[in-house]
C-alpha positions in Angstrom: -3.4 -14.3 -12.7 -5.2 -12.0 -10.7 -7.4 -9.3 -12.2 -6.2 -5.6 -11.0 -9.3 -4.9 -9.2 -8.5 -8.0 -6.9 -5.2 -7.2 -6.4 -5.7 -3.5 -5.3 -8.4 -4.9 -2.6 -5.7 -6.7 -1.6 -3.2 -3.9 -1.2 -6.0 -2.2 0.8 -7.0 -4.7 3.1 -2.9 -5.1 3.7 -3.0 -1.5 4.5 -6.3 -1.7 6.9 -4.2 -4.8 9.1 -0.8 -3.0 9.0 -3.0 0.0 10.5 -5.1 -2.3 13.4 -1.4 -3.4 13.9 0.0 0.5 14.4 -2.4 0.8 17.1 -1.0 -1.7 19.0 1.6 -1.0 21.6 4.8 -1.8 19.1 8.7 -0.7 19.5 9.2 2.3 17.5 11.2 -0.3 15.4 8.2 -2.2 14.9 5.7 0.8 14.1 8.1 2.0 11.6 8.1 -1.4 9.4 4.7 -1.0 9.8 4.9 2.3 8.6 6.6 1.3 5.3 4.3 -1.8 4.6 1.4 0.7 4.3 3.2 3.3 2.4 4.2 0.0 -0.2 0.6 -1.0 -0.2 -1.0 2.5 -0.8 1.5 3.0 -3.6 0.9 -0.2 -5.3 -2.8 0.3 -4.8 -3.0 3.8 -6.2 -1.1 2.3 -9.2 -3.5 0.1 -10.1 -6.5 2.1 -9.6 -4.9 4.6 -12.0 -5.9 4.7 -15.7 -3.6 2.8 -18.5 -0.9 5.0 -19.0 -1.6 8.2 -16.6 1.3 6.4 -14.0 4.1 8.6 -13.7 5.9 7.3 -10.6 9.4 7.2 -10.9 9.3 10.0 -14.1 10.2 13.9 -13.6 7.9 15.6 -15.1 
């Protein structure tokens, strides 16, 4: 399995090619998905950079 650390490099370098991609000239269709890939990525990036047990997404606080 993956350590964290390798898998949130990952994550980012999705987000850095999703973003080349953006620039690109792409349907509105296409930009959106695009759009949402990196918003994914970021998410699952900032979730594993995050201490053990300071996550709260998804909880109301």
């Amino acid at each position: 399995m993956l350590s964290t650390e390798k898998l949130s490099k990952a994550f980012l370098a999705i987000v850095e090619e999703a973003e080349k991609a953006q620039k690109k000239n792409n349907s509105d269709k296409v930009n959106k998905r695009l759009q949402t890939i990196i918003s994914i990525a970021k998410h699952q990036s900032d979730i594993r950079g995050a201490e053990k047990g300071k996550c709260c997404a998804g909880h109301k606080k």
